[in-house]
C-alpha positions as CSV (number, residue, x, y, z in Angstrom):
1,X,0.0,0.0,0.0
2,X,1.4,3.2,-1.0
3,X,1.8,6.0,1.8
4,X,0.1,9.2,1.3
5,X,2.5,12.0,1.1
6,X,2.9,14.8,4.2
7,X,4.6,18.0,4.7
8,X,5.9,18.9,8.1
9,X,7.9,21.7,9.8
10,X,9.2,22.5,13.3
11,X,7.6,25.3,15.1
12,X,11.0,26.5,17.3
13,X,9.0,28.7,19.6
14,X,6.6,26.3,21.2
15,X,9.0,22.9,20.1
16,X,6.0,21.4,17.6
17,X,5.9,19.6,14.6
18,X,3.5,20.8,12.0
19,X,1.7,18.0,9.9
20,X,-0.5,18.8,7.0
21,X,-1.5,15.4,5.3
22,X,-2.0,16.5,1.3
23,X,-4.8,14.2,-0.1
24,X,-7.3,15.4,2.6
25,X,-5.9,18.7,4.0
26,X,-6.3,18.0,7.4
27,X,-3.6,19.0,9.7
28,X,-2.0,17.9,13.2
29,X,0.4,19.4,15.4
30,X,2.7,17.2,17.3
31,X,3.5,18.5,20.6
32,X,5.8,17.0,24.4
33,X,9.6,16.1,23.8
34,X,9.0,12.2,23.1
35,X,6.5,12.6,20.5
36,X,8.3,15.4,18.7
37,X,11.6,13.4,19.1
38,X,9.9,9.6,17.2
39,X,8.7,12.0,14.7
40,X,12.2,13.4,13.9
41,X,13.7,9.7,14.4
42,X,11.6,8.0,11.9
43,X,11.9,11.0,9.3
44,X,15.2,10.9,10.2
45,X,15.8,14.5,10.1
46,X,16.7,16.9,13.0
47,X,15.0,20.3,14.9
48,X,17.0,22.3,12.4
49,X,16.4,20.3,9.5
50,X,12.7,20.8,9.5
51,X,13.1,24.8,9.6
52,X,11.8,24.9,6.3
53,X,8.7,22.5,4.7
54,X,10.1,19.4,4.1
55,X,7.7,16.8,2.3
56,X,7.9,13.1,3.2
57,X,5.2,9.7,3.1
58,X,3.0,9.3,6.2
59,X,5.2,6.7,7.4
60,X,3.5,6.7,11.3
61,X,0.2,6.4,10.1
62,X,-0.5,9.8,11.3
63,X,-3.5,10.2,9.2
64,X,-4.4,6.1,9.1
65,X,-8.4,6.0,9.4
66,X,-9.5,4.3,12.4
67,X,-12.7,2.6,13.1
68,X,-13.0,2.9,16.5
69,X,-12.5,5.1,19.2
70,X,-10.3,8.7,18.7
């Protein structure tokens, strides 16, 4: 199954990632030192790497449908 494709930034001033998932639109915003840093580590990219909008494939499932609860 193909991944859909994302584009992401880190927010310096409040320490977020920025996730806007193409196909759909929607958006998330990762926030707390752990889930900012398994973001960076599976994009393998750094804080300063993602100054700019980088694009990559939804490779957490970010934006996986679920079926049940949130």
């Amino acid at each position: 199954m193909e991944k859909a494709e994302i584009r992401f930034w880190h927010d310096q001033s409040k320490d977020q990632i920025h996730v806007i998932h193409i196909p759909s639109g929607r958006t998330k915003t990762l926030k707390g030192k752990k889930k900012v840093g398994r973001f960076l580590q599976a994009y393998q990219v750094s804080r300063d790497d993602c100054k700019r909008v980088r694009r990559g494939n939804d490779r957490l499932g970010l934006f996986k449908r679920k079926l049940f609860g949130k």
